[in-house]
VEXLUMRO-872492 format. One record per residue (C-alpha): residue number from 1; residue in three letters; x, y, z. Coordinates in Angstrom, 3 decimals. Each point is the difference from the previous one (the first is absolute). Last residue first. Layout:
N
{rec NUM; "ALA"; {X; Y; Z}}
...
END
This chain:
101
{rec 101; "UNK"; {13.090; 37.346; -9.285}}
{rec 100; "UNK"; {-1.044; -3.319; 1.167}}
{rec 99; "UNK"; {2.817; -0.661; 3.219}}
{rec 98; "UNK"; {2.271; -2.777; -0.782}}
{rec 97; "UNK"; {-0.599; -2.848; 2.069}}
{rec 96; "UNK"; {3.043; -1.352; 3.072}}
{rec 95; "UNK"; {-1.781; -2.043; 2.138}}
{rec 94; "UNK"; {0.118; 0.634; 3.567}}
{rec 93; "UNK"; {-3.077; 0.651; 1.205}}
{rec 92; "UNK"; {-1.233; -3.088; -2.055}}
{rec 91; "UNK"; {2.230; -2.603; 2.594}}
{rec 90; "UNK"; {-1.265; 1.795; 2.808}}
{rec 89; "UNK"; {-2.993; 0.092; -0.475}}
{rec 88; "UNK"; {-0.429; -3.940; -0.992}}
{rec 87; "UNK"; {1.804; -0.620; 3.155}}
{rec 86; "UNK"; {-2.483; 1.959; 2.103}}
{rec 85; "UNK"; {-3.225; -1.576; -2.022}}
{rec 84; "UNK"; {1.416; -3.049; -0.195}}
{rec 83; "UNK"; {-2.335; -1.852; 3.043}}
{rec 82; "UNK"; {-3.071; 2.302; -1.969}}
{rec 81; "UNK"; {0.771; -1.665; -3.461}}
{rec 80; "UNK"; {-0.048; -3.258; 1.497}}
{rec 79; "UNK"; {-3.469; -0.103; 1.721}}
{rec 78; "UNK"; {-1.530; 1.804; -2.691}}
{rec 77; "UNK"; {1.206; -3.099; -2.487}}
{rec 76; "UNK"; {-1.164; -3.008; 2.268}}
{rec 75; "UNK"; {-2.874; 1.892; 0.458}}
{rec 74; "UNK"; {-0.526; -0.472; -3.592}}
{rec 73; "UNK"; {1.338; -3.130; -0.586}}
{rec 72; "UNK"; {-2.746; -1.332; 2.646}}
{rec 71; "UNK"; {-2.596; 1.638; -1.779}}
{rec 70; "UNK"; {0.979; -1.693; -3.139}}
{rec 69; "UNK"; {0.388; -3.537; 2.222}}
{rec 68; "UNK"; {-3.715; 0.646; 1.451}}
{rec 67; "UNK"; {-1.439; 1.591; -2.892}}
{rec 66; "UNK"; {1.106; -3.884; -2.075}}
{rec 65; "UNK"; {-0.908; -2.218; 2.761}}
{rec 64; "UNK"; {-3.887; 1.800; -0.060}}
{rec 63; "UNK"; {0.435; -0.692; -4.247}}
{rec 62; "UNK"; {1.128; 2.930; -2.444}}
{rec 61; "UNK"; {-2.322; 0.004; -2.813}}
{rec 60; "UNK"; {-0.011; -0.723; -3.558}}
{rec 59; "UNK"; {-2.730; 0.463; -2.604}}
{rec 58; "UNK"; {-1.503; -2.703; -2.790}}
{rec 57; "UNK"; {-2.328; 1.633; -2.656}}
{rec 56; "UNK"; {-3.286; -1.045; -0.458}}
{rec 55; "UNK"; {0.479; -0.872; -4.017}}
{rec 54; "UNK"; {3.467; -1.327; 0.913}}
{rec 53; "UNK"; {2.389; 0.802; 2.603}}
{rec 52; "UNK"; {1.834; -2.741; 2.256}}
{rec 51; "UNK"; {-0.633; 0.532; 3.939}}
{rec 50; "UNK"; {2.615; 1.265; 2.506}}
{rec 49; "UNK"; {0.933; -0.428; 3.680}}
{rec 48; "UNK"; {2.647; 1.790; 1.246}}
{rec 47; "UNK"; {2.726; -0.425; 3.294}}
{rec 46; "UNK"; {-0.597; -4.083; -0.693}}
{rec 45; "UNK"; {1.166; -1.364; 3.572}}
{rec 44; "UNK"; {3.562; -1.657; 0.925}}
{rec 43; "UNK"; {1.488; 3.112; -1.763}}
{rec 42; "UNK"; {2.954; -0.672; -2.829}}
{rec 41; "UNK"; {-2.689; -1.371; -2.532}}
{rec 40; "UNK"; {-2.688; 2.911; 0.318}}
{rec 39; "UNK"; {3.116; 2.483; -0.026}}
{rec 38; "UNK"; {0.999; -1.490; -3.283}}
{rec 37; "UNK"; {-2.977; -0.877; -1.846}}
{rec 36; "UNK"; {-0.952; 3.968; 0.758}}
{rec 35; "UNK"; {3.336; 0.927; -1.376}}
{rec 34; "UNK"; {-0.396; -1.896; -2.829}}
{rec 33; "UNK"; {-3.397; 1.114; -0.822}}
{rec 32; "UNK"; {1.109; 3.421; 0.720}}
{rec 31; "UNK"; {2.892; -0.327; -2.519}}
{rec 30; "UNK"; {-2.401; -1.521; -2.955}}
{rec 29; "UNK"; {-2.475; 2.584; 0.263}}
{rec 28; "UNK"; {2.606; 2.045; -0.825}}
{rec 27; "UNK"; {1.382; 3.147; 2.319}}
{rec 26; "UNK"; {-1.196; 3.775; -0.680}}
{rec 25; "UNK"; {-1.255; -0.204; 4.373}}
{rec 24; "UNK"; {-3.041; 1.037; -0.860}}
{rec 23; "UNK"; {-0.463; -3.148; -3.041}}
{rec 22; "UNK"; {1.557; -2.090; 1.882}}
{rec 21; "UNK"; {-2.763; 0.265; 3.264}}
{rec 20; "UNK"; {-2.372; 0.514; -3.668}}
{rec 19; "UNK"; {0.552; -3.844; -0.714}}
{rec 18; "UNK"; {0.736; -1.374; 3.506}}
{rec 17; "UNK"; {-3.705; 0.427; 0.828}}
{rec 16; "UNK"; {-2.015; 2.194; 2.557}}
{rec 15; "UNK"; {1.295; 3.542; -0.225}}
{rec 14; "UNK"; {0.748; 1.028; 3.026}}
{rec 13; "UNK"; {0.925; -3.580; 1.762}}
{rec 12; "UNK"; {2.195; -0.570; -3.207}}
{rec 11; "UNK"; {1.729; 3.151; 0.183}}
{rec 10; "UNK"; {0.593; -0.381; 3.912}}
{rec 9; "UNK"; {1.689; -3.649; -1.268}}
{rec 8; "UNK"; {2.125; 1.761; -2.373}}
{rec 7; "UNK"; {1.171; 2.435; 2.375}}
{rec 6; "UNK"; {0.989; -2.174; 2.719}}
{rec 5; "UNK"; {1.397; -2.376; -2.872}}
{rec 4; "UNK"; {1.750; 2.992; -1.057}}
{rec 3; "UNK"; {1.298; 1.002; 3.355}}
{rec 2; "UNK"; {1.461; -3.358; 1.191}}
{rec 1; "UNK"; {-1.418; -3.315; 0.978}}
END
């Protein structure tokens, strides 16, 4: 799990199939699918559930496992970037950028 699975399975819960989730996120339909197959595979639970199109259309969504581990990430995430705040601070405040003119 990273931050474009993260994103890719938000993009999926918002727009309810892996098709347009690619689409959004200007990958192929192929890539998501893969990435989907992937995460679903490496989890001990499915983290989406899909159905094939046809003349009803088919649709993804995430399943209950899959907004748990997303959400999960996600604190995961805030949690981190607050314990680096001071060292993250310090490291930027001393970078050496050219000033825009």
């Amino acid at each position: 799990m990273g931050p474009g699975k993260a994103d890719l399975l938000e993009a999926i819960d918002r727009c309810g199939s892996i098709s347009a989730a690619a689409k959004k996120m200007g990958m192929s339909y192929r890539r998501a699918w893969e990435l989907v197959d992937v995460m679903n595979k490496c989890f001990k639970q499915p983290l989406v559930s899909s159905s094939p199109g046809g003349p009803h259309g088919g649709g993804a969504q995430l399943t209950e496992f899959g907004y748990l581990i997303l959400q999960t990430y996600r604190n995961l995430v805030a949690k981190a970037v607050i314990s680096t705040a001071t060292e993250f601070d310090l490291i930027t405040s001393n970078l050496n950028l050219p000033t825009p003119t």
